[in-house]
C-alpha positions as CSV (number, residue, x, y, z in Angstrom):
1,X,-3.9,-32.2,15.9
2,X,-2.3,-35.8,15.8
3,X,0.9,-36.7,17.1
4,X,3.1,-39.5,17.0
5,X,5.6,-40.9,19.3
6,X,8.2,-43.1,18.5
7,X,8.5,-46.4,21.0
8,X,11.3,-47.0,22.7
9,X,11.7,-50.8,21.6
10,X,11.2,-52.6,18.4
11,X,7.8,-54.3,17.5
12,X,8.3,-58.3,16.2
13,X,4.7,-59.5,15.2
14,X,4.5,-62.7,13.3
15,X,1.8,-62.6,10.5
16,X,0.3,-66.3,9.5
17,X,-0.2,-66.6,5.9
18,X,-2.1,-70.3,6.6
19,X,-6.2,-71.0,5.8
20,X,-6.7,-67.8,3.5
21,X,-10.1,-67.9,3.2
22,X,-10.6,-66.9,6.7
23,X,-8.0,-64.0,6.3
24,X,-9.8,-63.2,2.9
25,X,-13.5,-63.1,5.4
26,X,-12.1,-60.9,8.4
27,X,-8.8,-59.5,7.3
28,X,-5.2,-59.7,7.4
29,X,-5.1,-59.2,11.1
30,X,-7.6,-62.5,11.8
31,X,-5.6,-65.2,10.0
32,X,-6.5,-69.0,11.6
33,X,-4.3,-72.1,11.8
34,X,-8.0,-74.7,12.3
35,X,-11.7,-74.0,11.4
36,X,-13.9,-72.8,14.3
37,X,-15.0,-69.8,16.3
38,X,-14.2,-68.8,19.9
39,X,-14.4,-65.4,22.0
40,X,-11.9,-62.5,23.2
41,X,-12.4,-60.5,25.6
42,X,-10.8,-57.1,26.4
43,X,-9.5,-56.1,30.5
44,X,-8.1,-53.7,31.7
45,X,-5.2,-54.0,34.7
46,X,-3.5,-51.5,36.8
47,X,-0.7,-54.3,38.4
48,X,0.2,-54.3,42.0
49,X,1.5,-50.3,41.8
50,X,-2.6,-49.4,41.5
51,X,-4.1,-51.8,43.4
52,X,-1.8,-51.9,46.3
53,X,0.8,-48.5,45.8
54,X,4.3,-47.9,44.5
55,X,6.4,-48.8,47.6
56,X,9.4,-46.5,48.5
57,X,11.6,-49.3,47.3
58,X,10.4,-48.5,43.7
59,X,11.2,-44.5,43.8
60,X,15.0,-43.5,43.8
61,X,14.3,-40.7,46.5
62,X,13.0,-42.3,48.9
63,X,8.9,-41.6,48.6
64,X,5.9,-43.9,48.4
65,X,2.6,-43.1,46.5
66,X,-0.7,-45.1,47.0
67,X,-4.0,-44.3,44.9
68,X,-7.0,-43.3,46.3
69,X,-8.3,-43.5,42.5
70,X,-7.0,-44.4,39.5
71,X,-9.9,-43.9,37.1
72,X,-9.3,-45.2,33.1
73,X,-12.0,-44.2,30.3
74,X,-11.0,-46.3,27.3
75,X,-13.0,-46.9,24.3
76,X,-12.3,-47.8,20.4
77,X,-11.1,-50.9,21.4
78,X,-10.6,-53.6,18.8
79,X,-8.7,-57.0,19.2
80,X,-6.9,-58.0,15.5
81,X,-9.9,-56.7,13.3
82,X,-12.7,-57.8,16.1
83,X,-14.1,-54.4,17.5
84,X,-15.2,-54.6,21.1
85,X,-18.5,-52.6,23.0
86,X,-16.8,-51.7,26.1
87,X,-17.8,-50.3,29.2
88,X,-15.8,-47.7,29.3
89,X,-14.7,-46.2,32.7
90,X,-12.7,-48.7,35.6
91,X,-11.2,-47.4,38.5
92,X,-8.2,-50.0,38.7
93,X,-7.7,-49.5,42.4
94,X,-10.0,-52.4,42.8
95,X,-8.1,-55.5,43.8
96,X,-8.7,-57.6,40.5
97,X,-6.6,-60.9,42.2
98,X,-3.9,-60.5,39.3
99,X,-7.1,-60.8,36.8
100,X,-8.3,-57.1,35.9
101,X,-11.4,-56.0,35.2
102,X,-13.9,-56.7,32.3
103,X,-14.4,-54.2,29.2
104,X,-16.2,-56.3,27.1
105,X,-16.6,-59.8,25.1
106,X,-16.9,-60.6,21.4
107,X,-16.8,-63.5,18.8
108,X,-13.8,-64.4,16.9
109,X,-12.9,-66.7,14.6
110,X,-10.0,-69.6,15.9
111,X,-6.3,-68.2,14.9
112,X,-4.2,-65.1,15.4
113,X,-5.5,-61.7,15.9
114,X,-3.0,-58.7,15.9
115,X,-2.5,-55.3,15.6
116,X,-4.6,-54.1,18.3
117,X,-5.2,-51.3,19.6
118,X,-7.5,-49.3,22.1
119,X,-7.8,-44.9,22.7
120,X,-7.3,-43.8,26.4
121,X,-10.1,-40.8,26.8
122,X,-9.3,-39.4,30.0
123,X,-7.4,-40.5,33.4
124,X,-8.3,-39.6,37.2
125,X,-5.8,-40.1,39.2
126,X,-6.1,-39.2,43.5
127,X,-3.4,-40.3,46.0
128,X,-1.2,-39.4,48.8
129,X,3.0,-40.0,48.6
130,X,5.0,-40.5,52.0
131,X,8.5,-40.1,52.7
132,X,9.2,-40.0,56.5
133,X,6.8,-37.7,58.0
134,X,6.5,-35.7,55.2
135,X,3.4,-36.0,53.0
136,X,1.6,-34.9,50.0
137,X,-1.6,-35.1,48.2
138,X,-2.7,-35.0,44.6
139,X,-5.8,-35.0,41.9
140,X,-5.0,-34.9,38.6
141,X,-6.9,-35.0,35.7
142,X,-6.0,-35.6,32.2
143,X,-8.2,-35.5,29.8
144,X,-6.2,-35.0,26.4
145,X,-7.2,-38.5,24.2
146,X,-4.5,-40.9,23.3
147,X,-4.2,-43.6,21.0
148,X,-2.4,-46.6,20.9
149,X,-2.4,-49.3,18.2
150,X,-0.9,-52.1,16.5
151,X,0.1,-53.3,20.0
152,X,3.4,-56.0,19.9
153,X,1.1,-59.1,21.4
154,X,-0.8,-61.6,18.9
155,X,-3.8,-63.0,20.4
156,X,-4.4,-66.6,20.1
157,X,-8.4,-67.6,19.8
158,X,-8.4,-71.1,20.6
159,X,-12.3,-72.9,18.8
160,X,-14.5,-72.9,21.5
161,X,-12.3,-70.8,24.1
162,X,-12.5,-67.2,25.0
163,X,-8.6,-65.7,24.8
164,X,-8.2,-62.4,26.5
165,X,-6.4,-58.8,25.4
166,X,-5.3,-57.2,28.6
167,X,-4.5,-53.4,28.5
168,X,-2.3,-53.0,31.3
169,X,-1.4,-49.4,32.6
170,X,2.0,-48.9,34.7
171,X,0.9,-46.1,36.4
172,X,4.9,-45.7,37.4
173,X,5.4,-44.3,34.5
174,X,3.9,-40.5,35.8
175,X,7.0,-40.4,38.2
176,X,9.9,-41.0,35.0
177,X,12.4,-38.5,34.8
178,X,13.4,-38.7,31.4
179,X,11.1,-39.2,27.9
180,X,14.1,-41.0,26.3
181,X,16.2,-43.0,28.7
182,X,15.7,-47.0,28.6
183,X,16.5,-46.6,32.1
184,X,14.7,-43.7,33.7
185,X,14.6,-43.2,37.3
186,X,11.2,-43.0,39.6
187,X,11.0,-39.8,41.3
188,X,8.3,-37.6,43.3
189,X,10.7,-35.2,45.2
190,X,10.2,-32.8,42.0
191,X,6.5,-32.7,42.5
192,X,6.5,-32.4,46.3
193,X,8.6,-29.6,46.2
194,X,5.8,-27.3,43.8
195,X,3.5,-27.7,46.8
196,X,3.7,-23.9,46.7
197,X,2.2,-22.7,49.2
198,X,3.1,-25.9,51.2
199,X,-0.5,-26.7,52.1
200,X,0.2,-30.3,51.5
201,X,-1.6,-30.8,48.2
202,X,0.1,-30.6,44.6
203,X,-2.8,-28.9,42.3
204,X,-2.0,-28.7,38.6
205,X,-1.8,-25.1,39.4
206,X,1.2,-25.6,40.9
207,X,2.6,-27.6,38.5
208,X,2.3,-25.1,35.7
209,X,4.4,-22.4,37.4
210,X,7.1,-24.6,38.1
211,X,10.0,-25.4,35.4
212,X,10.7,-28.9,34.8
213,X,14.5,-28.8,36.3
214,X,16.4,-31.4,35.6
215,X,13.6,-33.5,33.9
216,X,14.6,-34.8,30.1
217,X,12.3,-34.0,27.4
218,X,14.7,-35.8,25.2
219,X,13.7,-33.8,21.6
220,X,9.9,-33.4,22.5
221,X,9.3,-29.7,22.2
222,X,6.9,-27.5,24.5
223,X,7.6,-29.4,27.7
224,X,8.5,-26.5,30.0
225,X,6.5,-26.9,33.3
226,X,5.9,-29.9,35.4
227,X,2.3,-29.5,34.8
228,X,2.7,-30.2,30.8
229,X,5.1,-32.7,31.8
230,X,2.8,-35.2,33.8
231,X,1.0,-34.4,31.2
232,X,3.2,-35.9,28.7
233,X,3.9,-38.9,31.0
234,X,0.3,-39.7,31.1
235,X,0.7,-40.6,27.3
236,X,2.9,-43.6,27.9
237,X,1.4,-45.5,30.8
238,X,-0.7,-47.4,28.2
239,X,0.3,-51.2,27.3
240,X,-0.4,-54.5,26.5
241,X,-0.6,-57.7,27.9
242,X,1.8,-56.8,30.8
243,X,5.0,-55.3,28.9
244,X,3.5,-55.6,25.8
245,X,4.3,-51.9,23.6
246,X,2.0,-50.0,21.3
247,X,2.4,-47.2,18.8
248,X,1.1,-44.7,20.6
249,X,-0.3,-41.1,19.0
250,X,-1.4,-37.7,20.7
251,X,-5.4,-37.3,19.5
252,X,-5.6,-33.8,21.2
């Protein structure tokens, strides 16, 4: 079953209706201002909360969280019309130096490219959160598809140039409290405190056989334990070119 979500901001994308013939050859979404070809390329970029961890400054409670693995599977990913071959699987905690890491490379034709879009397959994510002297482990898994396309940022393919599509992921996003505030607070004290059996790890387990409190679904229906929560999180941290939104859709 397919679901859509609605995104929280509006899209502006600027269409060029200039040198028809090329948009006529490769679609509405490749039109060109100048003759030529050049590259794109596709990366993929956790930020400074993946490579380096969400400091306790971030979080409204007090906690830090620092990944031991944040692994992304992405594929279908396509730049304007342009699809890409990708290799698939990163694991973002890799210090990148601001740049990312490589999916994959393809011609283009100079001009605009929009309306992208890529599908997250599956997320691994393995850490450890602090507050104090208190501390907690974690390993989830989520493996329910997502898609997001036609993503707010136009690419520009400059002849003879290679312009790059970043997917960037804001892995803060797992610790929201709300589904519908602009404004949502970070918290983890939620999620420390269904360590049930107070081993120090947080299984999925867990999760499911605690209610989500004071959380805010907002309207979204079926979110009852923290497990289906995260869950649910895990289908927003997907964007592009730093802020950049998509339309995002629920393939499981």
């Amino acid at each position: 079953m397919t679901r859509s979500f609605s995104v929280p901001r509006p899209r502006f994308i600027t269409h060029s209706l200039s040198a028809l013939p090329l948009c006529l050859l490769f679609g509405a979404a490749a039109c060109t201002s100048g003759n030529g070809e050049g590259a794109v390329r596709a990366t993929i970029y956790g930020e400074e909360f993946i490579e380096e961890g969400i400091p306790e400054d971030a979080f409204d409670d007090g906690w830090s969280v620092e990944f031991d693995r944040f692994s992304v599977r992405v594929s279908n990913v396509h730049i304007g019309d342009i699809p890409l071959e990708v290799d698939g699987t990163k694991d973002l905690t890799k210090a990148s130096d601001g740049e990312g890491q490589e999916l994959g490379v393809a011609e283009a034709p100079a001009g605009k490219l929009v309306d992208s879009g890529y599908t997250i397959e599956r997320i691994v994510v393995a850490g450890r959160a602090k507050k104090g002297k208190s501390e907690k482990t974690f390993r989830w898994t989520f493996d329910d598809p997502t898609r997001y396309d036609e993503c707010e940022p136009e690419t520009r393919v400059e002849p003879g140039e290679t312009a790059t599509f970043q997917i960037t992921i804001h892995a803060d996003h797992l610790f929201y409290d709300s589904l519908v505030s602009e404004e949502p607070k970070l918290l983890f004290q939620p999620l420390a405190d269904a360590d049930l059996d107070d081993d120090g790890e947080i299984t999925r387990e867990e999760l499911a056989e605690v209610d989500i409190g004071a959380y805010d679904p907002g309207s979204e229906g079926g979110v009852d334990d923290l497990w289906t929560w995260l869950v649910r999180l895990s289908k927003t941290v997907g964007h592009a070119d730093g802020e950049g939104h998509c339309h995002v859709h629920d393939e499981s």
